[in-house]
matplotlib code that plots the C-alpha trace (Angstrom):
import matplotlib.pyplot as plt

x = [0.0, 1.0, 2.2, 1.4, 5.3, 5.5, 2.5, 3.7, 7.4, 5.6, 3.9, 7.1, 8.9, 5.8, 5.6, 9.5, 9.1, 6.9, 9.2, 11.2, 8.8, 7.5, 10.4, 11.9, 8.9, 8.8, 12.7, 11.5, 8.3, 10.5, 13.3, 11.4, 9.7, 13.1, 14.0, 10.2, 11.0, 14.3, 13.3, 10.3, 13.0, 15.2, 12.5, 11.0, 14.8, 14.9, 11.8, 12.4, 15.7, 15.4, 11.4, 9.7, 8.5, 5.3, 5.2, 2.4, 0.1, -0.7, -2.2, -4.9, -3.2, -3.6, -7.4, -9.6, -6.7, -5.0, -6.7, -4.3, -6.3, -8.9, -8.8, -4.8, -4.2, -3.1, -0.5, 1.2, 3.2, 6.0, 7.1, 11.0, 11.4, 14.5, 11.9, 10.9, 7.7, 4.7, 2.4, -0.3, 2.1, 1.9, 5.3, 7.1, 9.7, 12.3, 13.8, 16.9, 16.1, 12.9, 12.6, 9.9, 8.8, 6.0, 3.6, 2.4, 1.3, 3.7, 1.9, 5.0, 7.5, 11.5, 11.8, 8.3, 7.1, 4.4, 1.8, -1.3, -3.6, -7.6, -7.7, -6.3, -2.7, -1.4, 1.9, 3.9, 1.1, -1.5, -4.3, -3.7, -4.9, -8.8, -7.0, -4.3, -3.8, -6.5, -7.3, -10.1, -13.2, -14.1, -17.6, -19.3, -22.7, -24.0, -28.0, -27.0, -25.5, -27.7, -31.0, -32.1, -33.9, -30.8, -29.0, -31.0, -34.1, -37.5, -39.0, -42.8, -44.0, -42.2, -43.8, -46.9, -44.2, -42.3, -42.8, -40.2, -39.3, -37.2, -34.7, -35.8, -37.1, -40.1, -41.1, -44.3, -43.1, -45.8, -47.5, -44.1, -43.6, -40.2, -36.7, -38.5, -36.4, -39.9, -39.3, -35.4, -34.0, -30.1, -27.7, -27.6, -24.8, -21.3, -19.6, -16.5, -13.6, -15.8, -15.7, -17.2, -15.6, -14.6, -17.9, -19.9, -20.2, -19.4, -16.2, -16.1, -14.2, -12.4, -11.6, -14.2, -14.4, -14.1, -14.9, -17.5, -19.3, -23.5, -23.9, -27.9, -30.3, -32.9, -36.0, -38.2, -41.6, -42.3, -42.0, -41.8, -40.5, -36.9, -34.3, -32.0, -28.8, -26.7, -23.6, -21.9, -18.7, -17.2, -20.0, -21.1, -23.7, -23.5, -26.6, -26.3, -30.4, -32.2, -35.0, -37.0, -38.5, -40.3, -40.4, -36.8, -34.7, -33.4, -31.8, -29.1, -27.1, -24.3, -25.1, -23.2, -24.8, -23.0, -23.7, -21.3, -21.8, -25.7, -26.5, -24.6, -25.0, -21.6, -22.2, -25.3, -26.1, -29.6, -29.2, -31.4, -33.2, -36.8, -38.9, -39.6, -35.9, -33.5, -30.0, -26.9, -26.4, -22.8, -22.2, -19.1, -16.8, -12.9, -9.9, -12.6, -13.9, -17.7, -18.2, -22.1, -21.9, -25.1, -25.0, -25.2, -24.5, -20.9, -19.9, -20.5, -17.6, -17.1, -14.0, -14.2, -11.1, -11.6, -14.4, -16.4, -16.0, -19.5, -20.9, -20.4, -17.0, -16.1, -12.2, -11.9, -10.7, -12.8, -15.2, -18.7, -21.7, -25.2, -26.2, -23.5, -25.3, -29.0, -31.1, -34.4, -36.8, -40.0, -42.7, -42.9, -42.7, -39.2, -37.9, -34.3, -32.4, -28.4, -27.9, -23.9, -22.5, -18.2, -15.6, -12.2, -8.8, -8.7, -5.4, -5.1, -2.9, -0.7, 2.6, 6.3, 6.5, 4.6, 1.9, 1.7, 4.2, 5.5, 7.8, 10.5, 11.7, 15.2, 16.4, 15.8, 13.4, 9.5, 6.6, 4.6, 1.1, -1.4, -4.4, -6.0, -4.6, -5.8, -4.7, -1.1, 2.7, 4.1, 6.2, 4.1, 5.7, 9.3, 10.1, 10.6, 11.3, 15.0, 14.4, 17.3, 14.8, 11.8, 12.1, 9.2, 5.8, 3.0, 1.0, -1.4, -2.8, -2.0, -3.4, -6.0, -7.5, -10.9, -9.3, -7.5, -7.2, -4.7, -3.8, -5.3, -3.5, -5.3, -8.7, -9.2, -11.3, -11.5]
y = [0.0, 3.6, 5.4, 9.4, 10.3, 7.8, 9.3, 12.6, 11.8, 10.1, 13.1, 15.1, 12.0, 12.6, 16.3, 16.0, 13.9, 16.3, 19.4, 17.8, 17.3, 21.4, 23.3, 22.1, 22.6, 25.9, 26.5, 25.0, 27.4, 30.6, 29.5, 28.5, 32.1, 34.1, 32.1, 33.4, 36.9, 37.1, 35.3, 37.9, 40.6, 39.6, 39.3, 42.4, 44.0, 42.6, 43.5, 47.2, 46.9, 44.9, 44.7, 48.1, 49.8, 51.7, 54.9, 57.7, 59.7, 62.8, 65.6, 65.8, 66.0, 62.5, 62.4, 61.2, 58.1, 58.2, 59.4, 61.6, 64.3, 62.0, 60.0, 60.2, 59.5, 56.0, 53.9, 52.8, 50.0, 51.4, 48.6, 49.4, 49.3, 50.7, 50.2, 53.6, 54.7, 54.8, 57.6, 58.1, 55.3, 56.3, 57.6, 57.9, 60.7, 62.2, 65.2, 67.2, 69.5, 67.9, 65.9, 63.3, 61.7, 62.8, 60.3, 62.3, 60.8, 60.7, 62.7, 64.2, 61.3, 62.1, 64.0, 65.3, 68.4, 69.1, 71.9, 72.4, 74.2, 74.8, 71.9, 69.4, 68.3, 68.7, 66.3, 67.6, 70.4, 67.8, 66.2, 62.4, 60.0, 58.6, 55.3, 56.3, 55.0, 57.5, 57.4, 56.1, 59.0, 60.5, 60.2, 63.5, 61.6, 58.2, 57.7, 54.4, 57.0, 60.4, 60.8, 61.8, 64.9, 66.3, 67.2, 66.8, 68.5, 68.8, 72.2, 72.9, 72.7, 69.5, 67.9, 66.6, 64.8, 62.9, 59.7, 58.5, 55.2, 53.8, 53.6, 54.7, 58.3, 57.7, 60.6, 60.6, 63.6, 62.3, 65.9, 67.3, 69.0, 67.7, 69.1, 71.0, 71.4, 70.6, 67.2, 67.2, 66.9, 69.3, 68.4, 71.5, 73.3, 73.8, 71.1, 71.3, 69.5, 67.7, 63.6, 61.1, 60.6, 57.1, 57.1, 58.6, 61.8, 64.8, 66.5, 70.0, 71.4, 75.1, 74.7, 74.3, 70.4, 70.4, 67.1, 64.6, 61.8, 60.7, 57.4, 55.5, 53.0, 53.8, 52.4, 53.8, 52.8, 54.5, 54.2, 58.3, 59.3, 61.2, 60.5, 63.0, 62.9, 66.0, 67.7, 71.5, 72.7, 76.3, 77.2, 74.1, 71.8, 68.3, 65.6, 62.0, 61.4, 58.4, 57.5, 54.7, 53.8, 50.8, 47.9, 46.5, 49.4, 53.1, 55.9, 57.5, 60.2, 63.0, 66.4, 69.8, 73.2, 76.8, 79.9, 80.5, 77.3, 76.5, 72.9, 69.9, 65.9, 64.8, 61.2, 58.9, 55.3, 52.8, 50.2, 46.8, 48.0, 46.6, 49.3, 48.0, 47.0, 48.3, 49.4, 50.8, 54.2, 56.3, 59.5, 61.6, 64.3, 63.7, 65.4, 66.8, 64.1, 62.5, 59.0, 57.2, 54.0, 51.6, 48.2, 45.8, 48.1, 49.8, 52.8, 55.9, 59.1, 61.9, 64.3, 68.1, 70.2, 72.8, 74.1, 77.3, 80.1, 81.0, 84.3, 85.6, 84.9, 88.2, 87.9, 84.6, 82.1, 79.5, 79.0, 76.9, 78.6, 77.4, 73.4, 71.3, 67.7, 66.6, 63.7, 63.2, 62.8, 64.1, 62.4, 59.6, 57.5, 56.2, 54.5, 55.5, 54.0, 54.2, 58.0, 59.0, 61.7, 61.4, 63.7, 63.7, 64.7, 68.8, 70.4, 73.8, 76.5, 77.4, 77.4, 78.7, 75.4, 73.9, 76.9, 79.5, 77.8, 74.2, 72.4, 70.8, 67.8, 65.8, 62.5, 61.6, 63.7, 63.2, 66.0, 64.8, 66.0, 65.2, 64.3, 66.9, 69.6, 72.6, 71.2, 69.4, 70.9, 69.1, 69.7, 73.1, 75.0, 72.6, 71.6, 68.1, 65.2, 63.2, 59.8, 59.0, 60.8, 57.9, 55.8, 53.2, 52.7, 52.6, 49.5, 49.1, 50.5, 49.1, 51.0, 51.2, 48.1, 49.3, 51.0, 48.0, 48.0, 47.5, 50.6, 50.8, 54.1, 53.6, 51.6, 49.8, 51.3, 54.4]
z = [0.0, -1.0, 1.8, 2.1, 1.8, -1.0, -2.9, -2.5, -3.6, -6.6, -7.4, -7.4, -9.5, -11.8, -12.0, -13.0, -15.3, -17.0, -17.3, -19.6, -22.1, -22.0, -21.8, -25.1, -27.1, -25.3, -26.7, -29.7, -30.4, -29.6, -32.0, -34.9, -34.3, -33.9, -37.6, -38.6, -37.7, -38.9, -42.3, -42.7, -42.0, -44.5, -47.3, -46.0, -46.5, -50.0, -51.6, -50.3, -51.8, -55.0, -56.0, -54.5, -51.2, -49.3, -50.1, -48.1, -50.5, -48.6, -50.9, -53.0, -56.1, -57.8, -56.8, -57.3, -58.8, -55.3, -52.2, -50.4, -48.8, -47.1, -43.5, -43.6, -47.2, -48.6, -48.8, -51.9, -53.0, -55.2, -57.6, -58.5, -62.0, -65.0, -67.9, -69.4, -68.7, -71.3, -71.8, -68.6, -66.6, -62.8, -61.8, -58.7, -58.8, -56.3, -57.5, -55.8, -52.8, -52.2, -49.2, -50.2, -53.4, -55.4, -57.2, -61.3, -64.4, -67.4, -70.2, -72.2, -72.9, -74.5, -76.8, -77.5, -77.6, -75.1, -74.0, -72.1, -74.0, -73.4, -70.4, -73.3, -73.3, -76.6, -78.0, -80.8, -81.7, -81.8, -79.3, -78.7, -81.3, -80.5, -79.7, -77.2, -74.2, -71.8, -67.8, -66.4, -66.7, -64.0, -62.3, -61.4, -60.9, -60.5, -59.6, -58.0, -55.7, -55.5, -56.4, -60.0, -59.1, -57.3, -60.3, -63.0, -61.3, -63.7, -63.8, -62.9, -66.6, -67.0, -64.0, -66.0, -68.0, -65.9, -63.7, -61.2, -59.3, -56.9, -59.8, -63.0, -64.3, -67.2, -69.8, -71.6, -74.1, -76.8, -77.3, -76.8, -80.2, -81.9, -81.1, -78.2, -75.0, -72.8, -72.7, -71.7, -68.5, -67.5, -65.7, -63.4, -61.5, -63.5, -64.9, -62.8, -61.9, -59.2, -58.5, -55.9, -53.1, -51.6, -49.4, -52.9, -51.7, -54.4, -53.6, -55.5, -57.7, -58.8, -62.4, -65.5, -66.9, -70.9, -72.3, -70.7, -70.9, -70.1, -69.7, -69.6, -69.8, -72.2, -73.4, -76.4, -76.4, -80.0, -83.3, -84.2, -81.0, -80.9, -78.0, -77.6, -75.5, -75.7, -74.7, -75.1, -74.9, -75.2, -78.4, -79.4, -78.8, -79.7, -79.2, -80.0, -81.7, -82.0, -83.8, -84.3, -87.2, -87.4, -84.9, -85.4, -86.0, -85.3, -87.2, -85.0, -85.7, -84.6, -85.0, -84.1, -83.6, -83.1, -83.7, -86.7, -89.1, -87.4, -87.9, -89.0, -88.7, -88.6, -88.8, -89.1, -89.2, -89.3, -86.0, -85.3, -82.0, -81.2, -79.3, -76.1, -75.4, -72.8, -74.3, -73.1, -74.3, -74.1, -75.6, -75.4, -76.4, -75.7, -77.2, -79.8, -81.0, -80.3, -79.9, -79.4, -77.6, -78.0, -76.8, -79.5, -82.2, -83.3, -82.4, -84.3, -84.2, -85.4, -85.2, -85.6, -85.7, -82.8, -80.8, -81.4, -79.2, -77.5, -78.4, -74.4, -74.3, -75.1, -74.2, -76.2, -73.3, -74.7, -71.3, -71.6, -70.5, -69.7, -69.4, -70.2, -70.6, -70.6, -72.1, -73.0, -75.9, -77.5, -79.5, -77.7, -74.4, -72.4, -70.0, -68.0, -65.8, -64.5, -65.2, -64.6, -65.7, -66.2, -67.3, -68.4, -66.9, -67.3, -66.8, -65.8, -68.1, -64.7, -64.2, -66.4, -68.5, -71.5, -70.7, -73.3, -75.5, -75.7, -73.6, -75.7, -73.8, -73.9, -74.7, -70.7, -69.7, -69.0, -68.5, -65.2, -64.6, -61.1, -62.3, -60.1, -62.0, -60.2, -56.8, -58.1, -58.1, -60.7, -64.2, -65.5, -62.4, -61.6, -65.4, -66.9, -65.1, -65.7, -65.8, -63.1, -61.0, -61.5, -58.7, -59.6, -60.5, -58.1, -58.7, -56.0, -52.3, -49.8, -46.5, -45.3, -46.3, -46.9, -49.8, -51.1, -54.9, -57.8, -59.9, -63.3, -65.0, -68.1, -69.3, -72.3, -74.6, -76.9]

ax = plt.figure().add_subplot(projection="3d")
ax.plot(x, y, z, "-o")
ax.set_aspect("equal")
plt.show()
């Protein structure tokens, strides 16, 4: 029989034979996570040295591509790289005497001549090509976001006319004599250099937009009616039309209107498109030329060679007055749905280089521009860029993680 004194010396025999078997797993555990740490370090140290780093975006003047000025900025990773970079590539650049890096867009690559001229950016004398590489547009409104009414709003006469859901806007414009304005809808307050914020709300601009886009669901219940989907810049006014005429299919057409050459269609065409049926609609005005996106059909353009000045801008600094894009339709009965209004990238004629006359670049030298022009420091006040001076490209954020995305400079697409 087991005898206290024996029990307990058991116990102690027992509980020593235990503490072998913990503390080296103990030892264990913390070496194999001094090797972890020390590993991570070293592939830490090497990526920052040989593949890229984190880099802090903390002003406003990449938005609405990078958001620096909002809840602390963002976080990029900076991918080190000795390839030269392509036009609208996102740059990262340290030039002498300043004490951080600066994050531009390449717009004016070696060699080239470049200005900034009327918001455009203009490369050897001339706009870029309709099929060059472009950024992203910019979205000024979305109705998935804010409600119709709040920036197209209908006036009293027009009230009788319109019909509104939870999502779509409906127009019974039969009685609306044609080409009347009765039965359109404007976009109201200035077309700025304004874009959504990362919550959707509308962060305003200080500088005039020139080209946009107006982007919709439509659908034409008529044969007879006329949809009309317009934008104006400086003097002109451009609509896209669209006009069914029988059951299956729709003349559409391009037309231009100013006060010195009146009223032009610049390009037509006859589309298969059943009334009753929901399409995609897109028209816009880049780098002066006009493009009308419908789904299922292919595009119709038209390029014009410069815009008309409008008869109030009496000191000739090519401005846009009055609405600058609307939709809407007469003779007939529709249907729309996913309004958004986009614009492009506007730069601002500021600064002691490539303003006023162009910037001729060298053999290793780039023009960098922020993609909020009005609010960025970049080549138009500093001067070119040497390409010793481009540490990397950005390619994606990284902090905070609610804004986690890869960086798209450009989109596909005309």
């Amino acid at each position: 029989m087991e005898t206290a004194g024996e029990a307990a010396n058991a116990g102690t025999m027992e509980s020593s034979a235990q503490i072998p078997v913990h503390r080296p797993m103990t030892r264990t555990l913390l070496v194999r996570a001094a090797w972890t740490l020390a590993l991570l370090a070293i592939a830490v140290l090497f990526v920052r040295t040989f593949v890229g780093d984190v880099y802090h975006v903390d002003s406003g003047s990449m938005e609405p591509t990078l958001w620096g000025a909002e809840g602390g900025g963002e976080w990029v990773f900076v991918r080190f790289s000795d390839e030269r970079p392509a036009r609208q590539d996102l740059v990262v650049a340290q030039r002498p005497g300043d004490d951080a890096p600066i994050v531009k867009r390449a717009l004016g690559l070696p060699g080239e001549s470049v200005q900034v001229s009327g918001g455009d950016v203009l490369v050897n004398g001339r706009r870029l090509a309709p099929d060059a590489s472009r950024p992203p547009w910019v979205v000024v409104y979305d109705q998935a976001v804010r409600p119709l009414e709040e920036r197209f709003p209908t006036a009293a006469a027009q009230r009788l006319l319109w019909s509104a859901g939870t999502d779509f806007a409906g127009l019974d414009a039969r009685a609306v004599p044609r080409d009347a304005n009765l039965g359109l809808r404007f976009f109201h307050d200035p077309l700025d250099d304004d874009y959504l914020g990362p919550d959707g709300e509308l962060v305003r601009g200080t500088s005039q937009a020139s080209d946009a886009r107006v982007e919709l669901d439509v659908v034409p219940s008529d044969v007879g009616s006329q949809l009309r989907v317009g934008l104006s810049e400086q003097g002109d006014t451009f609509q896209a039309l669209v006009r069914p005429v029988d059951d299956g299919a729709c003349e559409v057409s391009i037309t231009r209107r100013n006060a010195f050459d009146g009223l032009a269609t610049l390009a037509s065409a006859r589309i298969a498109w059943p009334v009753g049926e929901s399409r995609r609609i897109a028209f816009q005005n880049r780098d002066n030329e006009l493009r009308l996106e419908i789904a299922g059909a292919a595009p119709l353009s038209a390029a014009y060679r410069e815009d008309a000045l409008h008869p109030s801008d009496l000191l000739g600094e090519g401005r846009s007055y009055g609405y600058r894009v609307w939709f809407g339709g007469d003779q007939g009965r529709f249907e729309f749905r996913r309004v958004r209004v986009l614009r492009d990238f506007s730069y601002t004629d500021r600064g002691a280089f490539g303003v006023g006359a162009p910037c001729e670049l060298g053999p290793d030298e780039y023009f960098l521009l922020g993609d909020h022009s009005s609010q960025s420091r970049d080549s138009r006040e500093s001067g070119p860029v040497h390409a010793r001076e481009i540490v990397g490209r950005p390619v994606a954020v990284v902090w905070p993680p609610a804004r986690w995305r890869l960086l798209r400079p450009t989109e596909s697409g005309s």
